[in-house]
LOFINU-184658 format. One record per residue (C-alpha): residue in three letters; z, x, y. Coordinates in steps of 0.05 Angstrom, whole numbers, always signed. Layout:
residues N
R  residu       w       u       v
R     ALA       Z       X       Y
...
***
This chain:
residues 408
R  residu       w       u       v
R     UNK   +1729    +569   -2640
R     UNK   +1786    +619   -2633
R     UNK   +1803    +639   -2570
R     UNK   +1745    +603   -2528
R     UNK   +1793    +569   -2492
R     UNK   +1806    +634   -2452
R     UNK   +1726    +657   -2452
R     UNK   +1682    +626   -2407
R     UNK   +1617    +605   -2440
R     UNK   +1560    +637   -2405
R     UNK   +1511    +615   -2449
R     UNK   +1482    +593   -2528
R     UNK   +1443    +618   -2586
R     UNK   +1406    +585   -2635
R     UNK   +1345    +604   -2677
R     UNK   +1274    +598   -2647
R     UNK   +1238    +536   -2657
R     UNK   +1310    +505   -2663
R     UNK   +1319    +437   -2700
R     UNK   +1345    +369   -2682
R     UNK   +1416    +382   -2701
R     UNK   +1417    +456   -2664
R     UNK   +1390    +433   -2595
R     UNK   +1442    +361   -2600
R     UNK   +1497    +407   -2609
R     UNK   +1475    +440   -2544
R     UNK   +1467    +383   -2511
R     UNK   +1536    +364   -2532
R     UNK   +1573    +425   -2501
R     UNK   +1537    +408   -2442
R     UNK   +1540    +332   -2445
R     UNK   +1619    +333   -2457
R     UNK   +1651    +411   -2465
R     UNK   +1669    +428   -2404
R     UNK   +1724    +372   -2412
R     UNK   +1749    +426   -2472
R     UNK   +1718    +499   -2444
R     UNK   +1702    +527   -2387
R     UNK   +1623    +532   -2381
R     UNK   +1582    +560   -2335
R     UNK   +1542    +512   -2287
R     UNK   +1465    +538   -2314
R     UNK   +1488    +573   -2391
R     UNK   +1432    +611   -2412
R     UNK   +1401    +583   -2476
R     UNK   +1373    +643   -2527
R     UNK   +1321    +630   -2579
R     UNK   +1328    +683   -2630
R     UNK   +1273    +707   -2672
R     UNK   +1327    +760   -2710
R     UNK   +1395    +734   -2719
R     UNK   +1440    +778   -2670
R     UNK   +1500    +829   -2713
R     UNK   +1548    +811   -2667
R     UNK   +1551    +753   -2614
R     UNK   +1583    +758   -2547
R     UNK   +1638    +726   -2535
R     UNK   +1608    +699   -2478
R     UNK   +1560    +670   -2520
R     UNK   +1565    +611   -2574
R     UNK   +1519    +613   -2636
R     UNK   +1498    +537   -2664
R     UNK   +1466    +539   -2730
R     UNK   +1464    +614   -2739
R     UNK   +1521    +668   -2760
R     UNK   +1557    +625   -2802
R     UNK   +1614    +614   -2749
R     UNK   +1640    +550   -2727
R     UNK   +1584    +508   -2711
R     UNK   +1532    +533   -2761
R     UNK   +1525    +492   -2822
R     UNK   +1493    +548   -2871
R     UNK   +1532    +595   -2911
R     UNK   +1502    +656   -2945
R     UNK   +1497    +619   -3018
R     UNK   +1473    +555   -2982
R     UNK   +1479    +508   -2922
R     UNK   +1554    +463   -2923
R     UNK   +1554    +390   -2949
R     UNK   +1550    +330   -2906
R     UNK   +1548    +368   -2845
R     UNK   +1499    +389   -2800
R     UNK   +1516    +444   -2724
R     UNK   +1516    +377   -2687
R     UNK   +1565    +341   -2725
R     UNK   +1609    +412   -2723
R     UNK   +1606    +409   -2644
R     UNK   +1624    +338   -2636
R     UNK   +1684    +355   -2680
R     UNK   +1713    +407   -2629
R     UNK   +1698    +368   -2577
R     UNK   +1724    +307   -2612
R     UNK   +1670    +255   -2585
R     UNK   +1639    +237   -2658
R     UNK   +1679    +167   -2652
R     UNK   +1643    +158   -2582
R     UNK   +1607     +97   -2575
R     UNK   +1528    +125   -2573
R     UNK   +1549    +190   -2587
R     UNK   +1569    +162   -2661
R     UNK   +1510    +126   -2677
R     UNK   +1473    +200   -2649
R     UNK   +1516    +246   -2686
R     UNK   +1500    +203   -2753
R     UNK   +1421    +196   -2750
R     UNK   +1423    +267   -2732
R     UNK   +1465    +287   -2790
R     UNK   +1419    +239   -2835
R     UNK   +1352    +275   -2818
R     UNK   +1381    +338   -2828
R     UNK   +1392    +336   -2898
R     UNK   +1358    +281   -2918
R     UNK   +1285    +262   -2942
R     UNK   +1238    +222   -2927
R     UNK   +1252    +219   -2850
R     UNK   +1187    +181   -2809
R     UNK   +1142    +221   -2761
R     UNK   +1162    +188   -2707
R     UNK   +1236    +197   -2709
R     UNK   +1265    +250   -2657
R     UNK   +1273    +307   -2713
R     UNK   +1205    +302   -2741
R     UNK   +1171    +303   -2670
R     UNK   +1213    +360   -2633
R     UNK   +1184    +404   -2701
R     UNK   +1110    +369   -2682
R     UNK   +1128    +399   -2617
R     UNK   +1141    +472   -2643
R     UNK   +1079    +466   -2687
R     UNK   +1028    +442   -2630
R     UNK   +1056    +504   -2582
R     UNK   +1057    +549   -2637
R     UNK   +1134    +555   -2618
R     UNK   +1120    +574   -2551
R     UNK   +1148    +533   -2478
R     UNK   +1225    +531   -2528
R     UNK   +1262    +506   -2465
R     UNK   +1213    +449   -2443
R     UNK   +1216    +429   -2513
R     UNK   +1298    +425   -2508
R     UNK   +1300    +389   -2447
R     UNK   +1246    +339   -2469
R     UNK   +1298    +331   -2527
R     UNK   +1355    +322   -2485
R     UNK   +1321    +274   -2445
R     UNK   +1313    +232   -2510
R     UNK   +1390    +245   -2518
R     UNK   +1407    +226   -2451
R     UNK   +1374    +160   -2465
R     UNK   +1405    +137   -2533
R     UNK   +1478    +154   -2517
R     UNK   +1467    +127   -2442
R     UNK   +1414     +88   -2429
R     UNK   +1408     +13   -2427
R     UNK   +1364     -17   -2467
R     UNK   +1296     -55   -2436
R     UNK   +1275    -114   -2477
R     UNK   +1214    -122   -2444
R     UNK   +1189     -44   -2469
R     UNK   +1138     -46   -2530
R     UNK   +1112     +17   -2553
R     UNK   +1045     -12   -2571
R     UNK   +1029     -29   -2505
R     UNK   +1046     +39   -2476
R     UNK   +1002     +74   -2521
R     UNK    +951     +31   -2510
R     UNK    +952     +47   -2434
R     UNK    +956    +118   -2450
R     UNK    +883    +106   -2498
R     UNK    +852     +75   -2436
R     UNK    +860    +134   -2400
R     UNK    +809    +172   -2440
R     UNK    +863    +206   -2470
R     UNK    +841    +194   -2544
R     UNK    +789    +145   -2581
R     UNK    +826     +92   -2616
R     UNK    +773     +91   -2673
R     UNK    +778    +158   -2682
R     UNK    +806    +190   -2761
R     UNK    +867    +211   -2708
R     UNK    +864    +160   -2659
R     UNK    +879    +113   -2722
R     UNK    +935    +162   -2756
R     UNK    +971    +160   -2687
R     UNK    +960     +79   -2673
R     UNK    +988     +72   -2752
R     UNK   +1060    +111   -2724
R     UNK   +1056     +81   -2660
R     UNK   +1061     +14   -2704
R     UNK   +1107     +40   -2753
R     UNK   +1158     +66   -2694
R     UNK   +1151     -11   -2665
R     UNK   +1166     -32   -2730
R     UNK   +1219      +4   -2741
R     UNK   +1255      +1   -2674
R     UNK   +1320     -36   -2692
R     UNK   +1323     +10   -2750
R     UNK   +1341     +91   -2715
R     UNK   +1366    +113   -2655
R     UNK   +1330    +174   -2660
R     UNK   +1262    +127   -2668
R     UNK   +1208    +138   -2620
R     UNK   +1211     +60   -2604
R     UNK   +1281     +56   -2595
R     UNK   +1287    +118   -2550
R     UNK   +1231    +106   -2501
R     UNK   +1266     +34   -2490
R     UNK   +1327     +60   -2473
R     UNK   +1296    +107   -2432
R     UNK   +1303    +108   -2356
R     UNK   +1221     +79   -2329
R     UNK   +1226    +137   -2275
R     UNK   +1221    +189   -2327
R     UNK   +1188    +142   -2386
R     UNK   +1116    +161   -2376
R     UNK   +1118    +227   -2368
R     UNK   +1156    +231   -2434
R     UNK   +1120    +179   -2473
R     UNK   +1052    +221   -2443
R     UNK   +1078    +293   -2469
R     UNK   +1101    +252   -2536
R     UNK   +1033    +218   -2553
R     UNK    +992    +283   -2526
R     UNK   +1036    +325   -2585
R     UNK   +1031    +260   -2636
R     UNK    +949    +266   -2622
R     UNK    +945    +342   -2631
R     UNK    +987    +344   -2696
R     UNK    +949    +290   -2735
R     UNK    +883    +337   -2714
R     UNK    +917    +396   -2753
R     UNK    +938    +363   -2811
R     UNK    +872    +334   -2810
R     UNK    +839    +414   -2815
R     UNK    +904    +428   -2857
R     UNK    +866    +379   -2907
R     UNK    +803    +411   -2898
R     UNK    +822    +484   -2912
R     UNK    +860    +460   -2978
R     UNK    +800    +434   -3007
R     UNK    +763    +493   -2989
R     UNK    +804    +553   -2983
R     UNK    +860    +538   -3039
R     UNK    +863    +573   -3109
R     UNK    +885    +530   -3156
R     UNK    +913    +562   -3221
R     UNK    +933    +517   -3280
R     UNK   +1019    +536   -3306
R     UNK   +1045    +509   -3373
R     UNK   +1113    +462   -3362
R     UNK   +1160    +442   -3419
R     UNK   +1125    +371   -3404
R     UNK   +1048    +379   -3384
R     UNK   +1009    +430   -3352
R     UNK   +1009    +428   -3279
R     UNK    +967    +456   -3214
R     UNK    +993    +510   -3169
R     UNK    +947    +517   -3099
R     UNK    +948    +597   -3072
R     UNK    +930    +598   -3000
R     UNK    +940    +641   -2944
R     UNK    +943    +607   -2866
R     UNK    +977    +599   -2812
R     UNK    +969    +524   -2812
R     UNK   +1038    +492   -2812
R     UNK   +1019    +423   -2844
R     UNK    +992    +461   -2914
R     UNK   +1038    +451   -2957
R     UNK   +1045    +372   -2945
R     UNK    +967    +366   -2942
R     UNK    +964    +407   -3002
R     UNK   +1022    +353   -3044
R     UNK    +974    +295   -3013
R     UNK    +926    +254   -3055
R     UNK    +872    +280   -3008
R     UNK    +868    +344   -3037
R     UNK    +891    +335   -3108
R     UNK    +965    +337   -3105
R     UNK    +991    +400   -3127
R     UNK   +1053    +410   -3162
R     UNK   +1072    +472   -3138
R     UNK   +1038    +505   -3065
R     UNK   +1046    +577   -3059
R     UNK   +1022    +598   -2985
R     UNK   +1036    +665   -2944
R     UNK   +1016    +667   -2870
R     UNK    +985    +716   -2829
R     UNK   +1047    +757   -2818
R     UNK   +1062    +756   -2883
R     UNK   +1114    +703   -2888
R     UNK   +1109    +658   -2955
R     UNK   +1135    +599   -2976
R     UNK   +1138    +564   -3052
R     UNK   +1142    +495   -3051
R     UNK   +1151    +440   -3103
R     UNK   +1124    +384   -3102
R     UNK   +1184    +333   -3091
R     UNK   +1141    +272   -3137
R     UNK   +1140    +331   -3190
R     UNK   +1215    +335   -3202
R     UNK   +1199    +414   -3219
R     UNK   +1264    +457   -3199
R     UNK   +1244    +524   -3174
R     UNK   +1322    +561   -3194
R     UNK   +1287    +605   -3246
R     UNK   +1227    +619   -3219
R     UNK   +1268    +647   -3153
R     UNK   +1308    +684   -3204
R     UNK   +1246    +719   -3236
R     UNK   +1212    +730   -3165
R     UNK   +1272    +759   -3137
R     UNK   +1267    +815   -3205
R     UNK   +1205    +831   -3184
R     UNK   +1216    +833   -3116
R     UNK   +1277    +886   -3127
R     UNK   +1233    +921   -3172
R     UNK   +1179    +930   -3123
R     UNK   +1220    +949   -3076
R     UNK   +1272    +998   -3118
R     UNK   +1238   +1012   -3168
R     UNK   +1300    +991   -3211
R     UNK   +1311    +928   -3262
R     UNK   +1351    +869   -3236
R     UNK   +1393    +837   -3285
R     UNK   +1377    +756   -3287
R     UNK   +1445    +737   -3267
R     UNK   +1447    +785   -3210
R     UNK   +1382    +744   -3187
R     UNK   +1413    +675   -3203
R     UNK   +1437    +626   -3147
R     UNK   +1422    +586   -3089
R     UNK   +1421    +609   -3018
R     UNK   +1411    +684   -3011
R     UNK   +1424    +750   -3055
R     UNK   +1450    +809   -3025
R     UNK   +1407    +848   -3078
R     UNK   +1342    +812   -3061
R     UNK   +1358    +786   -2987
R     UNK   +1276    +773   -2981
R     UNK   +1278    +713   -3013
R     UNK   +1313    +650   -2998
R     UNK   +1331    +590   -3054
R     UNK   +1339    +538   -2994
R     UNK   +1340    +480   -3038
R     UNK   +1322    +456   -3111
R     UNK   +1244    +453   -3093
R     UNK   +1230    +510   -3031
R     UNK   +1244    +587   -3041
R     UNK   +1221    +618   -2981
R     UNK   +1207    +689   -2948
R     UNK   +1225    +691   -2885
R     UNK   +1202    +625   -2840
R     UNK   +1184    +608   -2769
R     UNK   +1262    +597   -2754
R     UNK   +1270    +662   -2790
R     UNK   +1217    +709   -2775
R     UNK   +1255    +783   -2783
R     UNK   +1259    +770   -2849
R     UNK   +1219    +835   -2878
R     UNK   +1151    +806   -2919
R     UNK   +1148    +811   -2996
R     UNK   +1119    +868   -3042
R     UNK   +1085    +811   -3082
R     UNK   +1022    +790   -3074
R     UNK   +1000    +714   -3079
R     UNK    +956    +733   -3148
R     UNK   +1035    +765   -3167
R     UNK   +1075    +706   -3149
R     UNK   +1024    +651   -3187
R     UNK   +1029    +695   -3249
R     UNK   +1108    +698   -3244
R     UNK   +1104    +624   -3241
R     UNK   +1055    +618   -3291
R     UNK   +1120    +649   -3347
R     UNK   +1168    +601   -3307
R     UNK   +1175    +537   -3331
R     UNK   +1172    +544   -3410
R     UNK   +1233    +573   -3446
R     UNK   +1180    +610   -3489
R     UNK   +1153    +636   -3431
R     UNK   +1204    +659   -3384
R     UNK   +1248    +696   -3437
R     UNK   +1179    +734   -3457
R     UNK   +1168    +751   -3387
R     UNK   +1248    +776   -3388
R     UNK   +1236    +813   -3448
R     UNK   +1170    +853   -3418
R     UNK   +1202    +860   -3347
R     UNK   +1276    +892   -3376
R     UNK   +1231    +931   -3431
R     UNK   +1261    +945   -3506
R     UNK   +1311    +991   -3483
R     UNK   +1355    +940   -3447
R     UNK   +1380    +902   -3508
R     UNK   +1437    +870   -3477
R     UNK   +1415    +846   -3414
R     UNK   +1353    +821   -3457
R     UNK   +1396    +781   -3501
R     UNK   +1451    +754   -3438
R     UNK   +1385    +729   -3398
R     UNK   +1354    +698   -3456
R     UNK   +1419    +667   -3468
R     UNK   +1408    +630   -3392
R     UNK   +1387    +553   -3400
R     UNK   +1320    +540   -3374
R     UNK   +1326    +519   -3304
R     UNK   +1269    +473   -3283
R     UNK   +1290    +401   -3279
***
């Protein structure tokens, strides 16, 4: 960071319903920057719903504004990096004993798949979801309590997880037998199992965690753990009810796409589950008008072109104008169509709950399942090309039908 040496850090921003990697580089500053910059004793943390122009300098962004310690650029995030591992860099701790192991799991999680429930990244998001994104700084310092624990703790042999929750069941907290007594009990076994295996593991943390502050923690953890499984559990239920499913053409077989408007945060994963049919392709839009495409990752469908063909409508919508397909093409975001976001091979999104300014789309869900209906045949998408440019745009017709079909 240029010149921080000589500003005094009065506070931090990150986005609202921050992530794993956004609130450990946070807790790094505080943890071990003062050693490097002068920081105020109490820095005020801000969770941003819009992005701010210009950041004090006073003030150090993490994850957002593409400066230092954000790992997102505008055509896509940075490689094997996360905001944490970019702070532990400055501050040169990543070789650290605890802090390494930390800094690793934390840069694992973020950009890999497949990470369990019950690993520190996956709950603090459980977290957001259960309080709708509300409480933001009891949910940080629960987090940094967790931090606290597996860089300094000491670890308690004696701890099992499995007995803890069971104490916490006896208490009339939640029926054991219950549909999300037993989803709980199965990750309260699967963290146990797993406890030699992540830091960032709900086992693993709780056992390195000081006993005076243990309960409460473990308490707030299961009551969250509890109170997701019961929406994903109604997340199942409204797919099977509320979803329409529309039928697309692929270069290999046909394949479902589920339309659905909620605010329930766990549709899209219910909606890929064998429970409600397993769609290949989830197009939802919440109440404020947000939506999100997803892929299904067991699919192996690429969403590239249909982001290119939803971005032509969207600037068509919006300008009334054409959009050339290789003005719409790329990953990331496009200053012509800034409404919609590529964020990876399988999710385009419209805004999201870390991103909420971003203005809604023109496009209605019927719209977007017909767009992705023409999307995934070569036959298809360079008809819908033709019809969109119309007869008079010869050459942009023939460069976009020149464009390799993008799917796989």
């Amino acid at each position: 960071m240029k010149n921080q040496k000589q500003t005094v850090i009065e506070g931090f921003a990150i986005h609202c319903r921050g992530h794993q990697d956004e609130y450990c580089g946070i807790w790094g500053f505080l943890t071990f920057g003062r050693n490097v910059f002068p920081i105020v004793k109490n820095p005020q943390i801000h969770f941003l719903k819009k992005d701010w122009v210009n950041y004090p300098k006073s003030i150090v962004p993490i994850g957002i504004g593409f400066g230092d310690y954000d790992d997102h650029r505008p055509n896509g995030r940075l490689q094997n990096i996360c905001s944490a591992l970019l702070v532990g860099q400055t501050l040169r701790v990543v070789n650290k004993p605890g802090v390494n192991e930390l800094l690793g799991e934390v840069l694992w999680c973020d950009t890999k798949p497949k990470v369990f429930p019950t690993q520190l990244a996956n709950l603090i998001k459980a977290k957001h979801r259960v309080q709708s994104g509300q409480m933001e700084h009891g949910t940080y310092r629960w987090a940094f309590d967790a931090f606290d624990a597996i860089v300094f703790g000491k670890y308690d042999k004696e701890f099992d997880i499995r007995t803890a929750w069971e104490r916490f069941c006896n208490h009339g907290r939640i029926v054991i037998g219950s549909s999300v007594g037993q989803e709980v009990q199965k990750q309260v076994n699967q963290a146990h199992d797993s406890r030699n295996s992540f830091v960032t593991g709900l086992a693993s943390i709780a056992a390195m965690m000081k006993w005076e502050i243990r309960s409460e923690w473990l308490d707030t953890t299961f009551m969250v753990m509890i109170r997701d499984a019961e929406l994903y559990e109604q997340a199942i239920t409204e797919v099977n009810e509320k979803a329409t499913v529309i039928e697309i053409e692929t270069e290999n077989a046909p394949e479902p796409v589920y339309l659905l408007k909620t605010d329930n945060e766990h549709i899209t994963k219910a909606a890929v589950s064998a429970k409600t049919g397993k769609a290949s392709i989830v197009i939802v839009r919440d109440y404020d008008g947000h939506t999100c495409i997803l892929a299904n990752p067991h699919r192996k469908i690429m969403l590239a072109d249909l982001a290119v063909m939803v971005r032509m409508a969207e600037y068509e919508a919006r300008t009334g104008k054409k959009l050339l397909f290789s003005e719409a093409d790329g990953p990331g975001t496009r200053s012509v169509c800034p409404e919609w976001h590529l964020a990876s091979g399988n999710m385009l999104l419209n805004g999201s709950l870390t991103h909420p300014d971003v203005p809604t789309s023109k496009l209605s869900l019927e719209k977007l399942g017909e767009i992705a209906s023409s999307a995934f045949t070569r036959t298809k998408r360079d008809a819908w090309i033709k019809q969109y440019l119309g007869a008079e745009a010869e050459t942009a017709i023939e460069e976009a039908l020149d464009a390799p079909l993008n799917v796989k």
